[in-house]
C-alpha positions as CSV (number, residue, x, y, z in Angstrom):
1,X,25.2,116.1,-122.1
2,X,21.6,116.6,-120.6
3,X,19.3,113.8,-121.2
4,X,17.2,115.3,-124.1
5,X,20.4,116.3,-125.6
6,X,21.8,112.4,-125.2
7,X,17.8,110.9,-126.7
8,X,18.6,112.5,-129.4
9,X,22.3,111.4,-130.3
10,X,20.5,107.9,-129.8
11,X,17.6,108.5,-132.5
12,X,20.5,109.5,-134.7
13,X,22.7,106.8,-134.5
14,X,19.8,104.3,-134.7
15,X,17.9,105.6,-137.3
16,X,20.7,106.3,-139.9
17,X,21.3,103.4,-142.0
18,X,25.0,101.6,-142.6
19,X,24.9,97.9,-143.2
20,X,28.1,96.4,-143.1
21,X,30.1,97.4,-146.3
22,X,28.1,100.9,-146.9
23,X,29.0,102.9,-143.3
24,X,29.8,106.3,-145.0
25,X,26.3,107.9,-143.7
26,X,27.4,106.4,-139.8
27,X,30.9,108.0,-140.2
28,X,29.5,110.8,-141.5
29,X,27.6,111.4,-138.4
30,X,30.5,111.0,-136.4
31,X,32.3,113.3,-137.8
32,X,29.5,115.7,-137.9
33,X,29.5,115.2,-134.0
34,X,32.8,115.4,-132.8
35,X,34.0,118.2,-135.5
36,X,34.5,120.7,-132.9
37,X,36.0,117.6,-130.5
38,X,38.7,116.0,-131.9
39,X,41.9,117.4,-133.1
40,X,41.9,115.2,-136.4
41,X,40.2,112.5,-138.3
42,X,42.1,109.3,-139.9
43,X,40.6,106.4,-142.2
44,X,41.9,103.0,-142.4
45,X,41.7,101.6,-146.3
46,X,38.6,99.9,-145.4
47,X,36.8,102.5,-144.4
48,X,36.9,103.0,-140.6
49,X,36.5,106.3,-139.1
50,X,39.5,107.1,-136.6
51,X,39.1,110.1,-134.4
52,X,41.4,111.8,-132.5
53,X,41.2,113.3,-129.2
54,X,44.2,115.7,-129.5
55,X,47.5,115.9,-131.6
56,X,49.2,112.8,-131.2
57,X,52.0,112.7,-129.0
58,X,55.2,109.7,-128.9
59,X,55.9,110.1,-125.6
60,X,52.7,109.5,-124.2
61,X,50.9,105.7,-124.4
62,X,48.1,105.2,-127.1
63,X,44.7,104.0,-125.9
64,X,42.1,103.0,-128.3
65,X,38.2,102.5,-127.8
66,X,36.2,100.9,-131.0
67,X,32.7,100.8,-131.7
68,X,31.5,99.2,-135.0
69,X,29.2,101.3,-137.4
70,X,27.7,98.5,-139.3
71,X,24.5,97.1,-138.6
72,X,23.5,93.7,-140.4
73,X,21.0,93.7,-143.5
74,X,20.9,92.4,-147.0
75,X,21.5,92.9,-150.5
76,X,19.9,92.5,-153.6
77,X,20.5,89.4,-155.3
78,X,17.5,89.4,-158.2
79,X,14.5,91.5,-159.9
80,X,12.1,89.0,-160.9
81,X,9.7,89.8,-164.1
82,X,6.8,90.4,-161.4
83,X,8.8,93.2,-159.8
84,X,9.5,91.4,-156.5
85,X,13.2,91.2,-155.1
86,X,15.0,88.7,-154.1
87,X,17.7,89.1,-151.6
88,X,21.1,87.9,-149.2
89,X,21.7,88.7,-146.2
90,X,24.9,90.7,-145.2
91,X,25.8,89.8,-141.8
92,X,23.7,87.1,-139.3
93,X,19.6,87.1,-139.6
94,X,17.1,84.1,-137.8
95,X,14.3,83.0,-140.6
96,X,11.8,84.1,-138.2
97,X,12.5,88.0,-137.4
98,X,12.4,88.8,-141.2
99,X,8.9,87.7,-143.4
100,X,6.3,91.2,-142.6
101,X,8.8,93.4,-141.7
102,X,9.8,97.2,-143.5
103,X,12.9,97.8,-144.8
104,X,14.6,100.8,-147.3
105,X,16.2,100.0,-150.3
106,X,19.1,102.2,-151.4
107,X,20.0,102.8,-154.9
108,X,23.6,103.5,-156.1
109,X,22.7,107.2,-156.9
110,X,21.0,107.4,-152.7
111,X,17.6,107.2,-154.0
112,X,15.4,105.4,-151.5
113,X,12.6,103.3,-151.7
114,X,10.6,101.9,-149.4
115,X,9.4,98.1,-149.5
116,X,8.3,95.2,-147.5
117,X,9.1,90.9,-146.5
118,X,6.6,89.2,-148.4
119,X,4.2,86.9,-145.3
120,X,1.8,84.7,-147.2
121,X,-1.4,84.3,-145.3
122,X,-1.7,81.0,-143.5
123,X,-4.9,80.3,-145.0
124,X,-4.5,76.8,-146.9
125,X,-0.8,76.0,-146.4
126,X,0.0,73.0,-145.0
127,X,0.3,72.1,-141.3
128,X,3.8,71.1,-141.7
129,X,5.0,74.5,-143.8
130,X,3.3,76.9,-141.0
131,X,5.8,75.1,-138.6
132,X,9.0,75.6,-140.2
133,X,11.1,78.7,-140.6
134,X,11.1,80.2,-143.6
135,X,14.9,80.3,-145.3
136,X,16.0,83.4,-147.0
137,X,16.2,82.2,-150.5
138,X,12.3,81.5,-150.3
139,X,11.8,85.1,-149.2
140,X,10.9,88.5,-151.4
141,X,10.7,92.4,-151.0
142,X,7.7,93.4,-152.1
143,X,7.9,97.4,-153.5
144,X,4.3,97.7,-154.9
145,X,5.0,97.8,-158.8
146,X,3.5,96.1,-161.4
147,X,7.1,94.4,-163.2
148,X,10.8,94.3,-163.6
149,X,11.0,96.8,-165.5
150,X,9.1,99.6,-162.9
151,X,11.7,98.5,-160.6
152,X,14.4,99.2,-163.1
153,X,12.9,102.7,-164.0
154,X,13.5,103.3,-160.7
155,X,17.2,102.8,-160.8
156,X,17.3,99.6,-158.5
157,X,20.2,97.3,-159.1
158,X,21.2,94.1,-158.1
159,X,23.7,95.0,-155.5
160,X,21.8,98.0,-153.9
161,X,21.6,98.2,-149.8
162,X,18.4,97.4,-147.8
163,X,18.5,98.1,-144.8
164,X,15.3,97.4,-141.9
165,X,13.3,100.4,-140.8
166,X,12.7,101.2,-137.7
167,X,12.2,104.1,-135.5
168,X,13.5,105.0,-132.0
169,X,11.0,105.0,-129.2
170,X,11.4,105.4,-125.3
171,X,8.9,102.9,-124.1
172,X,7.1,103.2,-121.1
173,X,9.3,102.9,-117.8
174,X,11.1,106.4,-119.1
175,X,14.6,103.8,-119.9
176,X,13.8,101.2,-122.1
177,X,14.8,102.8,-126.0
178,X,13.6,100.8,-128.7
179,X,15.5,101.0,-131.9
180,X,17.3,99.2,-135.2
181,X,21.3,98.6,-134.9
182,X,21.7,98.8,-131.3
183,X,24.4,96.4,-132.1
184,X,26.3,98.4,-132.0
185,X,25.5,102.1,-132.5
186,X,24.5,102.3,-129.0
187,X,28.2,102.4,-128.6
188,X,28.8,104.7,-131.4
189,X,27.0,106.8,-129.0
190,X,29.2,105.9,-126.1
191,X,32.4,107.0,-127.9
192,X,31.0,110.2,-129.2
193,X,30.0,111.2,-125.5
194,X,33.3,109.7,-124.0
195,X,35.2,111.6,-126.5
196,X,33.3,115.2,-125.6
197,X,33.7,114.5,-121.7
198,X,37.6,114.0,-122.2
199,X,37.9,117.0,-124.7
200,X,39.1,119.8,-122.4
201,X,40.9,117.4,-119.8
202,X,44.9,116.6,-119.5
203,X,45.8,113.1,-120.1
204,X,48.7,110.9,-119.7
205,X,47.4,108.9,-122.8
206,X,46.5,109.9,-126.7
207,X,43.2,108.8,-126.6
208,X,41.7,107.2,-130.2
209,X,38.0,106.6,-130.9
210,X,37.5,104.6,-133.9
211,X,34.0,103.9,-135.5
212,X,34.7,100.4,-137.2
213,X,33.2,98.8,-140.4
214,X,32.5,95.4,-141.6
215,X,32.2,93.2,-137.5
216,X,28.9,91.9,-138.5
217,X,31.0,90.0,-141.5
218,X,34.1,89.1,-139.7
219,X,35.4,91.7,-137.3
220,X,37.3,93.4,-140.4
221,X,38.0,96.6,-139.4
222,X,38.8,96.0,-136.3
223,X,42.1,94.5,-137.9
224,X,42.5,97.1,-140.2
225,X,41.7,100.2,-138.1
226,X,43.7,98.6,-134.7
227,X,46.6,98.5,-137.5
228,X,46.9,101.6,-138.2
229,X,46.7,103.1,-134.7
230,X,49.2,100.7,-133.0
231,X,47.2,101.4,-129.6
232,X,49.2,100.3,-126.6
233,X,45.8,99.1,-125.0
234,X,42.5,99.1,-126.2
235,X,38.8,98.4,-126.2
236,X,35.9,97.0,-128.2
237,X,32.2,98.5,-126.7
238,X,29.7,96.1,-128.4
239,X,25.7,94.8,-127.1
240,X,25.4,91.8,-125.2
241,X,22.7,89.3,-124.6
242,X,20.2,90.3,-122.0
243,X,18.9,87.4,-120.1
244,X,15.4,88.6,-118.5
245,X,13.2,87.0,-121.1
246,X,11.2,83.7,-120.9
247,X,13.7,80.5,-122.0
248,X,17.1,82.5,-121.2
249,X,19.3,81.3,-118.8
250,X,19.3,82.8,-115.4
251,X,22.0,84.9,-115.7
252,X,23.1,88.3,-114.5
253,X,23.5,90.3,-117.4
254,X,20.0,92.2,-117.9
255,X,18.7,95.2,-118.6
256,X,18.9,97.7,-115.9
257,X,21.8,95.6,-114.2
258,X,24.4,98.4,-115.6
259,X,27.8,98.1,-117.7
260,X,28.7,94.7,-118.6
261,X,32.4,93.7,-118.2
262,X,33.6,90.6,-120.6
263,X,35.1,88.0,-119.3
264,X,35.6,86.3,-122.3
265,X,33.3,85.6,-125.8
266,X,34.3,82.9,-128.6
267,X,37.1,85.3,-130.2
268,X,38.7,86.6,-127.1
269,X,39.8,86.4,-123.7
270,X,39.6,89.8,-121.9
271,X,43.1,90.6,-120.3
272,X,42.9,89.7,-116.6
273,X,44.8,92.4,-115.1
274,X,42.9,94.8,-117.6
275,X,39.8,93.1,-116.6
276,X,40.7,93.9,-112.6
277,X,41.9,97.4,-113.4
278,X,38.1,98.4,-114.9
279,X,36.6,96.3,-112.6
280,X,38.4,98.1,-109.4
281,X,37.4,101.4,-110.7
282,X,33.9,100.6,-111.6
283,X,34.0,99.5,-107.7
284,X,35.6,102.9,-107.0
285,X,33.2,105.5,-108.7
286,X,30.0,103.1,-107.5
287,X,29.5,102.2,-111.0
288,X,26.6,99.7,-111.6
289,X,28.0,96.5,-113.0
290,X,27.4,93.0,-114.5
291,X,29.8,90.1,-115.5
292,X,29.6,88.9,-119.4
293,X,30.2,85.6,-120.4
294,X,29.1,84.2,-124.1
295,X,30.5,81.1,-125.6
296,X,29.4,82.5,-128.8
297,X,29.6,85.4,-130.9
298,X,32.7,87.7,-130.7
299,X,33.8,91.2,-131.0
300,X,35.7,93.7,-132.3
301,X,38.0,92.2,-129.7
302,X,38.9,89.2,-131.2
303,X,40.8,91.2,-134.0
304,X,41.9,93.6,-132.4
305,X,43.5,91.7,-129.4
306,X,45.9,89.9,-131.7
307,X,48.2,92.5,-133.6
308,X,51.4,92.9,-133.9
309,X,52.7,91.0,-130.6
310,X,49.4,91.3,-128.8
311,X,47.7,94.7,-127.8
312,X,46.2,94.4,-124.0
313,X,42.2,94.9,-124.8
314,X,38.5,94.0,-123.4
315,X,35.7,94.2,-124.5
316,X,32.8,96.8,-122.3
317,X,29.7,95.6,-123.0
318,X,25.6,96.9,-123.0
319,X,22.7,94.2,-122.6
320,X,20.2,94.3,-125.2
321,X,17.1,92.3,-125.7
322,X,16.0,91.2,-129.6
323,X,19.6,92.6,-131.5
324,X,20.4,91.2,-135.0
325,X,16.5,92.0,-135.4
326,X,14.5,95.2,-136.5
327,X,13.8,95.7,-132.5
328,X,16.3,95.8,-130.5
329,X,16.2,97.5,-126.7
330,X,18.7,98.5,-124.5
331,X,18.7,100.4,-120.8
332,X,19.3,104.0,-120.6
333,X,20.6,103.2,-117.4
334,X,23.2,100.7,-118.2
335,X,24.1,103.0,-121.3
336,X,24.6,106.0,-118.7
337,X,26.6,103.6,-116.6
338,X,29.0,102.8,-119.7
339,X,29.9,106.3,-120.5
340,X,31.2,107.1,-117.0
341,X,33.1,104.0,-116.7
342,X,35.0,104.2,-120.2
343,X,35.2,107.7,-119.8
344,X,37.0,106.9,-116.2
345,X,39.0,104.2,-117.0
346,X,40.6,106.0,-119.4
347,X,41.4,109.0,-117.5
348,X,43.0,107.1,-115.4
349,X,45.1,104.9,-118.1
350,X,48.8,106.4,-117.4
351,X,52.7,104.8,-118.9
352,X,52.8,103.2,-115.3
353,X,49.8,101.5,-115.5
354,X,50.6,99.9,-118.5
355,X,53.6,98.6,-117.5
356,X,51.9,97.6,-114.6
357,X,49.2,96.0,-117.3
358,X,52.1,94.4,-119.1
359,X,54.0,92.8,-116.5
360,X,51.0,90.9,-114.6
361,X,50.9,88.4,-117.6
362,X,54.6,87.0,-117.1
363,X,56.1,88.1,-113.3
């Protein structure tokens, strides 16, 4: 894939909209994409998309690499008689990224509509209100009718999907790309180019891309789609924090530094000799490389990780500056970097090595 040709797979899977819960338009891209890739599509009852590589075969070890399609947004929750909406949030939103921003409401026949936060002007509130963040039950979508029943004319329902707008933009150093729902479709990306890279190659593995739904509200498919694959090793590819901005903690993980490996986040612990495996080829192939380590947050990882009697898994990360907001940015670089190494690592995944994966945690 040329770099034009890769720009716009990223435009694509940032600009399509998927909150968790309502992914059909992200797995309909994916399968739009890898069509003429994949041997065969499978769906867990959740609504994961499962692709693939080629028939599957018993004999041969099954590796799985997941990506989730959902992006966090909100729902509607109220019409008021003035025509402004009141709303939840589906998945994990900070007070202050939300008031003044655009988003697109989606009706339950895929009518859309196109409304704004609500940011009163600070001209005569009081000193103490312009300090504090604004909660979500105080705030409104604004549509630009006159009433309820305008906004009910329109076939807008309490329940409908709104989801931010935003569109994708290189910036100005040719490698920083601006976009909504890096977290995580930057990795939805990822597995539709590891997938084409691997299509024509011989593998000692099956090898099992799955586009997952519901992380940003509890790492559910994950569970379900890890499940029904019963993947002999496997991989979440998720954003990471990206500490180069003013406050963060000096760490290593920033943009430009390359492909983060994860050491461990709240839900999981990455398998050590999995961990040293990646890591050693990575080293190999002169792959640039960071270290993650986050004390909070989690992954598709933590589901998948632990079922059945434990599946050997890590989680592959990408920084990102501003995610679980309408502008998010990521490296091109360190994206680049995380398509060779998963598409290495798993040409290399053979039975021996995971028996050599499997006995490192108890000889």
């Amino acid at each position: 894939m040329n770099k034009e040709q890769r720009l716009d797979l990223l435009k694509e899977v940032s600009e399509v909209r998927g909150i968790s819960g309502n992914e059909r338009e992200v797995s309909r891209l994916i399968q739009r994409r890898l069509k003429d890739v994949v041997d065969h599509f499978e769906y867990d009852n959740l609504g994961s998309t499962i692709s693939y590589l080629k028939p599957l075969d018993e004999k041969k070890p099954t590796v799985l690499f997941a990506a989730h399609m959902d992006e966090i947004g909100f729902i509607v929750t109220n019409i008021e008689e003035s025509g402004l909406l009141r709303f939840s949030n589906v998945g994990g939103w900070w007070g202050h990224v939300v008031p003044a921003h655009e988003f697109i409401i989606k009706t339950r026949t895929g009518q859309e509509y196109f409304a704004v936060t609500g940011a009163q002007p600070p001209h005569g509130m009081p000193a103490e209100k312009r300090k504090q963040v604004m909660e979500l039950k105080d705030m409104y979508l604004d549509l630009g009718v006159d009433n309820k029943k305008q906004v009910e004319e329109m076939g807008i329902r309490i329940g409908d999907t709104i989801t931010p707008k935003q569109d994708f933009r290189v910036l100005q150093n040719g490698n920083a790309l601006l976009g909504k729902a890096w977290d995580d479709r930057a990795c939805v990306a990822i597995g539709i180019e590891v997938m084409e890279n691997l299509k024509d190659e011989k593998l000692a593995s099956n090898v099992v891309f799955a586009g997952t739904v519901q992380e940003e509200v509890g790492l559910r498919g994950a569970a379900t789609a890890s499940y029904h694959v019963k993947p002999d090793i496997a991989f979440a590819t998720d954003v990471t924090m990206s500490y180069d901005l003013p406050g963060t903690p000096n760490n290593d993980t920033k943009l430009g530094t390359g492909v983060a490996l994860s050491i461990m986040d709240a839900s999981v612990i990455a398998h050590r000799g999995l961990f040293d495996f990646v890591e050693e080829i990575a080293k190999e192939k002169g792959i640039k490389y960071t270290y993650d380590l986050m004390t909070g947050g989690g992954t598709d990882s933590g589901a998948i990780h632990k079922q059945f009697d434990g599946i050997i898994n890590m989680t592959i990360s990408l920084p990102c500056r501003y995610f679980h907001s309408h502008v998010s940015i990521i490296d091109l670089r360190d994206y680049e970097a995380a398509v060779e190494l998963v598409t290495e690592v798993i040409r290399r995944i053979t039975p021996e090595i995971i028996e050599q994966l499997r006995a490192s945690k108890y000889e």
